[in-house]
Each structure stands twice: as structure tokens, then as C-alpha cells.
C-alpha positions as CSV (number, residue, x, y, z in Angstrom):
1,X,0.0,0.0,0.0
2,X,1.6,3.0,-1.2
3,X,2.3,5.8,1.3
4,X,-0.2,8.7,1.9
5,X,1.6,12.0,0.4
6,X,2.1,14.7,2.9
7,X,2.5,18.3,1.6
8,X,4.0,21.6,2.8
9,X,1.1,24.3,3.0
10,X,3.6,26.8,4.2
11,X,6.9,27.8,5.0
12,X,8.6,30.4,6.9
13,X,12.0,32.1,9.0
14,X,13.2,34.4,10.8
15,X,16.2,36.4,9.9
16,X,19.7,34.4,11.1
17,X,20.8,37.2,13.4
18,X,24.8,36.8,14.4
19,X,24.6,35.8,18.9
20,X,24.4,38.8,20.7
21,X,22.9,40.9,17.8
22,X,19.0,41.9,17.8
23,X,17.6,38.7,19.0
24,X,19.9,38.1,22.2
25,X,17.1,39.0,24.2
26,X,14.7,36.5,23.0
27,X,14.4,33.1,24.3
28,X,14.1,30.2,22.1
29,X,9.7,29.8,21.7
30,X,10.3,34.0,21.6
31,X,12.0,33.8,18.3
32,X,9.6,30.9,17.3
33,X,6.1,32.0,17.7
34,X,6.0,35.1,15.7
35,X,7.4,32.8,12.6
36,X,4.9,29.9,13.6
37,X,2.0,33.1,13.5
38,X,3.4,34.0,10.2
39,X,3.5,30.6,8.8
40,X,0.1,29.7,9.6
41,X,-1.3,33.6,8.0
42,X,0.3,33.1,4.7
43,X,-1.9,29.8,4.8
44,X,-4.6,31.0,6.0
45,X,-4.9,28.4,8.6
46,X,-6.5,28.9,11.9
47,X,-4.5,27.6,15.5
48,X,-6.9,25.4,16.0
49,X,-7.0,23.0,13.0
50,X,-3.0,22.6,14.3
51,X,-2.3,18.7,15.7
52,X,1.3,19.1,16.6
53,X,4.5,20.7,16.6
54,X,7.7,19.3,16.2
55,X,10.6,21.5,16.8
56,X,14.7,21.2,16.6
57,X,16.8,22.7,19.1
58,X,20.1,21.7,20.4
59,X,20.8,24.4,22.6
60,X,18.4,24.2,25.2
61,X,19.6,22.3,28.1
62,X,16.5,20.0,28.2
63,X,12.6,21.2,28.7
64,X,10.3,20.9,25.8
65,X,11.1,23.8,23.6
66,X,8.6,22.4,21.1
67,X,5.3,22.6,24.2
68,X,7.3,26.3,24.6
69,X,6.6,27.4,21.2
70,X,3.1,26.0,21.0
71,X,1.7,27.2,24.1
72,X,3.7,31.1,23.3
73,X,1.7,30.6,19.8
74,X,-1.3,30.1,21.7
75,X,-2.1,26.7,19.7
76,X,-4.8,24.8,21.3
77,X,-4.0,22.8,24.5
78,X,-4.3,19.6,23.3
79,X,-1.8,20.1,20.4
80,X,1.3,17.7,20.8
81,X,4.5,18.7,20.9
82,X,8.0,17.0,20.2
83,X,11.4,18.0,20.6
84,X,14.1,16.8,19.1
85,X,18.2,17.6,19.3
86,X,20.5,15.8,16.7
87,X,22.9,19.2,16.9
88,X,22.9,20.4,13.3
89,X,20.6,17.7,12.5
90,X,17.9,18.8,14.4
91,X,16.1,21.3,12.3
92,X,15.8,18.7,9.2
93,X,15.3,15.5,11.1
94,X,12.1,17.6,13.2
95,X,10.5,18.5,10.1
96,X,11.0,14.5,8.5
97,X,9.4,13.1,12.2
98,X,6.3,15.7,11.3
99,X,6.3,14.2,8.0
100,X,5.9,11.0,9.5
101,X,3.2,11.6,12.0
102,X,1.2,12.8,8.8
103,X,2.4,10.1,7.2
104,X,1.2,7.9,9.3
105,X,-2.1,9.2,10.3
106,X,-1.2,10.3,13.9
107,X,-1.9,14.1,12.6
108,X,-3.1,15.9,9.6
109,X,-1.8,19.4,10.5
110,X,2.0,19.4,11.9
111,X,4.2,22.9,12.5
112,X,7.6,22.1,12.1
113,X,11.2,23.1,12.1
114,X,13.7,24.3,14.0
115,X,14.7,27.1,16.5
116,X,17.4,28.3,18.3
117,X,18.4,31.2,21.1
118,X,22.2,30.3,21.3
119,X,22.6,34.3,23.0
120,X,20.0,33.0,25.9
121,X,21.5,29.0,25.9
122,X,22.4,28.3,29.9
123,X,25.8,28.2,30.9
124,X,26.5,24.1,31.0
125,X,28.3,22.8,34.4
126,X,28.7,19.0,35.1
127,X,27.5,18.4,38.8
128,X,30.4,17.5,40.8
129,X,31.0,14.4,42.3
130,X,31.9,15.0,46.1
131,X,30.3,17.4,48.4
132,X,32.4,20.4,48.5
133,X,33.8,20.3,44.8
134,X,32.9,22.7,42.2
135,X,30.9,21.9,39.3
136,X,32.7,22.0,35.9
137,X,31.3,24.4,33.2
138,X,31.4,23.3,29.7
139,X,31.0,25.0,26.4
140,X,30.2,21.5,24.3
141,X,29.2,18.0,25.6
142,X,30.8,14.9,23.7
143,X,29.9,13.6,20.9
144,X,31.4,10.3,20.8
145,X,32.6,7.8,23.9
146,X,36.2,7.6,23.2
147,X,37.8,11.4,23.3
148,X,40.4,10.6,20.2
149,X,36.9,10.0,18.1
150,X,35.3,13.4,18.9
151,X,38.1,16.4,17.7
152,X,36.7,19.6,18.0
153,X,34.5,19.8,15.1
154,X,37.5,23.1,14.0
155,X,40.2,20.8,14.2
156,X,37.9,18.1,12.4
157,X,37.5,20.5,9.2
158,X,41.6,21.5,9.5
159,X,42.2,18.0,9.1
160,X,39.9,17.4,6.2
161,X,41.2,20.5,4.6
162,X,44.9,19.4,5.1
163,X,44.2,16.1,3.5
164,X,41.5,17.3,0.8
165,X,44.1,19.6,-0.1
166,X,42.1,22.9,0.3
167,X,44.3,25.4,1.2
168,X,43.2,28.4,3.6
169,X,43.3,31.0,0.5
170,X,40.5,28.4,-1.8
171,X,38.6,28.4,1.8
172,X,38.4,32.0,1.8
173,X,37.4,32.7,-1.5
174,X,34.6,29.8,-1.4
175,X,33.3,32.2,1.8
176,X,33.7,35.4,0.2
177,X,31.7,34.2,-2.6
178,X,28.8,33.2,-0.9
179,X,28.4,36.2,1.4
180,X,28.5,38.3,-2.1
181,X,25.6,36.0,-3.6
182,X,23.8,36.6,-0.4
183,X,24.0,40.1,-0.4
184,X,23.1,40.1,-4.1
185,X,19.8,38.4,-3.6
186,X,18.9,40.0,0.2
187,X,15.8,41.6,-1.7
188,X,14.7,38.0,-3.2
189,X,15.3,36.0,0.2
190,X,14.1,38.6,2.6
191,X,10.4,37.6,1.1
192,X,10.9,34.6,3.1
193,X,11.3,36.4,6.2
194,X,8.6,36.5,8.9
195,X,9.8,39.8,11.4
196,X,10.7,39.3,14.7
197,X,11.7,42.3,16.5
198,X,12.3,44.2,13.3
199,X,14.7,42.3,12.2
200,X,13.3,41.8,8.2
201,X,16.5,40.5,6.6
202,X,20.0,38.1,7.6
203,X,22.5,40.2,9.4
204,X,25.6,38.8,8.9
205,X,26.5,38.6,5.3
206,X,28.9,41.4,4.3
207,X,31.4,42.5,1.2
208,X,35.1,40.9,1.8
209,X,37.7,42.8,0.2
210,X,41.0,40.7,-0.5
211,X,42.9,42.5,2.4
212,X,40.0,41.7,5.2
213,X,40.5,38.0,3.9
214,X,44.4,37.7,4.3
215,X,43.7,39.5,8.4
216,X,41.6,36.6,9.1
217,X,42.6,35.0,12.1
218,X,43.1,31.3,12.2
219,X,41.2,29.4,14.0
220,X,42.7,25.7,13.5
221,X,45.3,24.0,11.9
222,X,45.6,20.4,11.2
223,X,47.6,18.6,13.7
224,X,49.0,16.2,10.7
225,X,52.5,15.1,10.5
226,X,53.3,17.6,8.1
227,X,55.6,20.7,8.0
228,X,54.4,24.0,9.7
229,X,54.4,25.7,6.1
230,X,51.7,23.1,4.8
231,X,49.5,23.2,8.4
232,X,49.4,27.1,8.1
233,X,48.6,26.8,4.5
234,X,45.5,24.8,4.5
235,X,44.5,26.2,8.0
236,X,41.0,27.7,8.6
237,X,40.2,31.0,9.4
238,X,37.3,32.8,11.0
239,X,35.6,33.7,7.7
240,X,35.5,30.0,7.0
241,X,33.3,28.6,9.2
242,X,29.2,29.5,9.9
243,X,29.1,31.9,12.9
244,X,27.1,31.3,16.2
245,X,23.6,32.7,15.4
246,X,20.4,32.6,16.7
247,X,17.1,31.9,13.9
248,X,13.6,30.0,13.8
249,X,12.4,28.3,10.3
250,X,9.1,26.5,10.2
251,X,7.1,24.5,7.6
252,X,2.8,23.5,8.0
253,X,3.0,19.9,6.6
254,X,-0.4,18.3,6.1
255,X,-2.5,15.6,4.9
256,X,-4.7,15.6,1.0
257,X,-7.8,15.2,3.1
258,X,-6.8,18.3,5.5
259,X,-6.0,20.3,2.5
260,X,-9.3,19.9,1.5
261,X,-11.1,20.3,4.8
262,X,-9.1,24.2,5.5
263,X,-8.8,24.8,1.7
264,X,-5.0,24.6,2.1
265,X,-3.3,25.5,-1.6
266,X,0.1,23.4,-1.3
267,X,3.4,24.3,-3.1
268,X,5.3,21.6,-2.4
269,X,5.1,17.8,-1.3
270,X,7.6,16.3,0.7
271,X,9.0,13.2,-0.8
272,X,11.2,11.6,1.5
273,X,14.5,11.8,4.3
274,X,17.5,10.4,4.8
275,X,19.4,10.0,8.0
276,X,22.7,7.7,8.2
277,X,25.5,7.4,11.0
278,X,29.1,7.2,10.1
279,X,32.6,8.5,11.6
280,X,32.6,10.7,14.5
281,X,35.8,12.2,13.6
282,X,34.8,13.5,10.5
283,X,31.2,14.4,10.5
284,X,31.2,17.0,7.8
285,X,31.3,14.6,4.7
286,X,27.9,13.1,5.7
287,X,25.7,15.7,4.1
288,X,26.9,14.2,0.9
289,X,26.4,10.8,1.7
290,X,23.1,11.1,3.3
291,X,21.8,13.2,0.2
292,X,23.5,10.4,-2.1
293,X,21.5,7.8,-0.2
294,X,18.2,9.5,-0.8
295,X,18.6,10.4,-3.9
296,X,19.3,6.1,-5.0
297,X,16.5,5.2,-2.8
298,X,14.4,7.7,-5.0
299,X,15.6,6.5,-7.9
300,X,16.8,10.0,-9.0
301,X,19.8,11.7,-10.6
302,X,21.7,15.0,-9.2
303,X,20.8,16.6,-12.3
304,X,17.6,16.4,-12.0
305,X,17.9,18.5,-9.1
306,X,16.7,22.5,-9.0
307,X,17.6,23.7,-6.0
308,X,20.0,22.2,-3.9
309,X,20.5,24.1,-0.4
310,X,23.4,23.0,2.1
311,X,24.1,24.1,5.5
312,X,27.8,24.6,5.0
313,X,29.1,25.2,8.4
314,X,32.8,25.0,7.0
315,X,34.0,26.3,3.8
316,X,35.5,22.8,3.4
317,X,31.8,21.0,3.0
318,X,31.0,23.5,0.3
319,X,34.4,22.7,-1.6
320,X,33.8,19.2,-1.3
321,X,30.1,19.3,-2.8
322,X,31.1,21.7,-5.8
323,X,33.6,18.9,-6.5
324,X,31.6,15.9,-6.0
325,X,28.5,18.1,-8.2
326,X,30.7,18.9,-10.6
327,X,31.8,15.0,-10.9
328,X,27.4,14.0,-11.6
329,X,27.6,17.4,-14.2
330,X,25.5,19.2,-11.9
331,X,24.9,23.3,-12.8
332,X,26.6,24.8,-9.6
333,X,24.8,27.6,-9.5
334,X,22.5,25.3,-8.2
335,X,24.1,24.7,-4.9
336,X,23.1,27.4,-2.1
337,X,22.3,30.1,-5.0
338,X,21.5,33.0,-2.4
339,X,24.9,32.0,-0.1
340,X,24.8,29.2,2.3
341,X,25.5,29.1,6.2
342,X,28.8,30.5,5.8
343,X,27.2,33.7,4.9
344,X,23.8,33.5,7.5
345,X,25.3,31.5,10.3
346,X,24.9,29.0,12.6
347,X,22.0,28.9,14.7
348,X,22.2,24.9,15.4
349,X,18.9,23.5,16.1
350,X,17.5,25.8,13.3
351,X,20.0,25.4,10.9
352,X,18.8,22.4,8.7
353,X,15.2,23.9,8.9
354,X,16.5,27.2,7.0
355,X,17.9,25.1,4.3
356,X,15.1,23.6,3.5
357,X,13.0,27.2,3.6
358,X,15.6,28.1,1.3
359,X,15.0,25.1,-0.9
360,X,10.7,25.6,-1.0
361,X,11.4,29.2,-1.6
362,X,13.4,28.9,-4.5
363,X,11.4,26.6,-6.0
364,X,8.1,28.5,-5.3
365,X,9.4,31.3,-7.0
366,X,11.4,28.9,-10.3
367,X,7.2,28.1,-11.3
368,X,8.8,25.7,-13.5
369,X,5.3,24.0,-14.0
370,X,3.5,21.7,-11.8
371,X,5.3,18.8,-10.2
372,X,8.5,19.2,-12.0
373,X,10.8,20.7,-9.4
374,X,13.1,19.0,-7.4
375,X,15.0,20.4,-4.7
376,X,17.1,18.8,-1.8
377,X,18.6,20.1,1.8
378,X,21.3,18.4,3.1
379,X,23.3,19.0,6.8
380,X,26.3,17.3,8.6
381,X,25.7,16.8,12.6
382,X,28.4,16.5,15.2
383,X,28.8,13.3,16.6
384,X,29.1,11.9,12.9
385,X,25.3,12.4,11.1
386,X,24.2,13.0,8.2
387,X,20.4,14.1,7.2
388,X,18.8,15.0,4.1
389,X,15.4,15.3,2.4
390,X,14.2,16.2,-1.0
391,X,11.1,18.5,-1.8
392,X,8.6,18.3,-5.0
393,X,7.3,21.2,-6.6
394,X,3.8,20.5,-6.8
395,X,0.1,21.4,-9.0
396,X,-3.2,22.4,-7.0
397,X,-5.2,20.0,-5.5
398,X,-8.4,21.2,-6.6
């Protein structure tokens, strides 16, 4: 029995504002509800026809961010609400468990997404183990039970860079190009935008002259057997990685029959997800192989592909997709067309869900013709995950 399709009725974001810019006030359902208001108005769906939200966050320290965000939206009370944290992961792998409970016929109306206040995130301390000891703060918990399998996710990219043979300078220029696509097409992506406190458009990409390049300072180096000449030339610098940021990004998924019953006019349908384990040590590569497992599963080509959106959180992942795109003859001006994460930042939980915004906005506005676009959103999580999920362009129901 074939699967029941699930469609997207909606998506929306807020801005991806740089930690301690104009959202460090907010808390995580703060950010949230005004997109989740937003994204149920360009609908024209009312609160209550809502079954349940399903929200990524990575940040939070525990609670239910997800019951936060539907109870600030003022959803009805019996609305479910899920969280889920797979770090980077989060945003994307939210959004396919919402897919699923449509899917499935648990709920025919599901918000969700991905959200993130890393400016508010609590200050992390392990409790200590003897009365009279200090707990220990830390900035990151492990990823992986044996320390020599969980680098710093920085010293993780060095390495790849180092032995991928990306030097620092090819790094820098892959960033500097995307921050001058996104400030190109900040008019085009700010449609996408829901406010929240007055913030209509992404604050952090900016113009990179040559000289503001070279006095980037470096923050890893691969810590390869290999001459201090070749670790400083394929180190990584500040402008090659995805800031800390704080963001929402929200999709309404919903059933055929609930479309009919609100009158819900669908752009998109969602076709399926990926999610695959491999090494800790280098998480970054599992975008790729995530999206490359979909995409057999599906029975599609790369080139068949619109819109491709990846949240490159190193320069690295971006270098290593244009070259493995450019090995299926894939157009690369199809990959993060509007700049990437490198140019809007990193807000964790919520990172994954902007991609796929990004994806279901450009192919709303392609109107390539009904059911003909493809798009796909791909992110790598610490810890060693991959996620993906690809998006159909889709006709009116009725």
C-alpha cells in the first residue's frame, strides 16, 4: 500500500541574526512564535486546526522547547509537541518526524522546524561528584565515547582541509563568494522572512575585500604530520566557518484530506529523508552521503535537481560538494544560490530547517510548472550524522 503523500502548506524564517545581535534578548519559543504566527497567516490556517509541533533545538539544556513554542503561539492545548536535538541535524530530522506523523495518520496538521536562542543557551556545568567540589562548566558535551573520536568539530575540518588539499586561501574565497551571492539576492530571500523584533533580513553577510581575507585569524590547523608551512597553508580562518547565530524556520505539513477540509493550496510535497550514522571524527562529509542515499533510494539523478541548499558550516563542506556536483555534471549555481551558512550563520537547532526554507522558496518562486521541481537540503551533525530530504514542486489539488 503506497504511502499517503504529505505536503507543505507553508513555509517560513526568521532572519539568522549573528549571537548577541538583535535577537539576544529573546528566548528560544520568543523567536519561534512570531514565525509559527506567520506561517500559519500566509496559509490562512487557523491555531486550532494545528495537531502538533515538532521542533529542533540543540541548545536548550533540556525542557520541551517544542510545548514552549506551541503554548507562546497560543495553539490549542491539546496540540502535541515534540522536541528533538541531533545538533545540526535537528532542524531537518524535526521537520521528517512531522512528515511521518502525517504520514502515518497520527496528525493531519503538523508545524515544524527548527529554533534556536544560542545568545539565551544556559551556561552548562557537570554536577560534581563529592560534596564540597565545584561543578565544571562546559561550552560543548561529547559527541562520541572515546575522546580521540570526537576532535573539535575546528580541528575536524583542518584535518579534512589538510588532506582534501584545500588550502586556507581556496577556503576564503569559497566564503567570500557566498556572502556576495547573499547580499546580491537579500531583496529575493528577505520575502521569506517573517519579522521578529524588526529584524526583516539576515544580518551577517557582508562585502570581503581581499585584504580583510588575508587578516583573518586562524582558528585551527591540522595537527597532521606535516611541516608548519603546509598546516598554516590549509588552516582555517574565521571567515571559513558558519558563525554562532540565533534563527527559527518552520514548515505547516499536512495531509490531502486536510488540505481539502481548511482549503490549504500546497506548493510543495515532501518526498522523502535520509538519515545515516558514520565516523565521528569526521562528521562534515555526511551531508553528501546522506543526500546520495536518498537520492538512489528515489531512484533520481543529481541533475535532475533545482535547488540544492546545504548548510555549509565550514568552507571545506561547500568545496567538497562543488567537486563531488561537478563529478554528476550538476549546474553549480544550483548549490546554495542565495549564499549558504557561511554567509547567514549557525544557529544549530534551526540550521537544517532554514535550508530547506531556502530550498521551497526557490522553487516556489522557479514556477517551473506543476510537479517538476526537485529540490534537496542536506546538513552534517556532530557526533558523525548526516540528514537529508528532498522536496517536490507540486500542482493544485483542486
Amino acid at each position: 500500500m503506497p504511502t499517503p503523500p504529505v505536503f507543505i502548506a507553508s513555509h517560513a524564517r526568521s532572519a539568522v541574526v549573528p549571537v548577541g545581535g538583535a535577537f539576544k534578548h529573546l528566548q528560544t519559543h520568543e523567536i519561534a512564535a512570531p514565525v509559527l504566527l506567520g506561517l500559519l497567516q500566509r496559509a490562512g490556517l487557523l491555531a486550532e486546526a494545528v495537531d502538533a509541533v515538532v521542533l529542533g533545538n540543540a541548545l536548550g539544556a533540556g525542557g520541551n522547547p517544542a510545548r514552549m513554542l506551541a503554548l507562546a503561539a497560543q495553539l490549542p492545548l491539546h496540540c502535541a509537541a515534540y522536541s528533538v536535538d541531533t545538533q545540526c541535524c535537528a532542524g531537518l530530522d524535526a521537520i521528517a518526524l512531522g512528515a511521518s506523523l502525517v504520514a502515518s495518520g497520527q496528525a493531519e496538521v503538523v508545524v515544524a522546524g527548527g529554533a534556536e536562542a544560542w545568545s539565551r543557551a544556559p551556561i552548562r556545568a557537570t554536577r560534581p561528584l563529592h560534596a564540597g567540589d565545584s561543578a565544571a562548566p562546559y561550552e560543548r558535551p561529547p559527541f562520541a565515547p572515546a575522546p580521540h573520536e570526537d576532535p573539535d568539530l575546528l580541528l575536524a575540518a583542518a584535518r579534512y582541509a589538510a588532506d582534501a588539499g584545500y588550502s586556507r586561501a581556496v577556503q576564503d574565497s569559497y566564503a567570500a563568494a557566498s556572502h556576495a551571492r547573499a547580499l546580491i539576492s537579500a531583496a529575493v530571500v528577505a520575502r521569506e522572512i517573517i519579522p521578529v523584533a524588526e529584524v526583516v533580513q539576515d544580518a551577517f553577510p557582508r562585502a570581503l575585500s581581499q585584504r580583510q581575507l588575508d587578516r583573518m585569524p586562524v582558528v585551527a590547523q591540522t595537527d597532521a604530520n606535516l611541516a608548519d608551512e603546509a598546516r598554516r597553508a590549509h588552516a582555517v580562518s574565521t571567515v571559513a566557518i558558519s558563525p554562532k547565530a540565533d534563527a527559527a524556520a518552520l514548515v505547516l505539513l499536512a495531509s490531502e484530506a486536510a488540505c481539502r477540509r481548511w482549503g490549504l493550496q500546497p506548493s510543495a510535497q515532501w518526498l522523502g529523508h535520509q538519515s545515516l550514522g558514520g565516523s565521528p571524527a569526521m562528521p562534515l562529509v555526511l551531508a553528501f552521503e546522506a543526500a546520495q542515499a536518498l537520492l538512489q533510494r528515489e531512484e533520481l539523478a543529481w541533475t535532475q535537481l533545482a535547488a540544492i541548499e546545504l548548510h555549509d558550516a565550514f568552507a571545506v563542506q561547500g568545496l567538497q560538494w562543488q567537486s563531488l556536483l561537478h563529478g554528476q555534471a550538476v549546474d553549480a549555481s544550483v548549490l546554495n544560490r542565495h549564499g549558504g551558512g557561511i554567509a547567514r550563520g549557525h544557529p544549530i537547532g534551526a540550521s537544517a530547517a532554514v535550508a530547506l526554507v531556502r530550498v521551497l522558496a526557490d522553487l516556489q518562486r522557479a514556477k517551473t510548472g506543476p510537479s517538476a521541481a526537485l529540490g534537496l537540503a542536506a546538513v552534517a551533525g556532530a557526533g558523525g550524522l548526516g540528514s537529508a530530504a528532498l522536496v517536490r514542486q507540486t500542482a493544485l489539488l483542486y
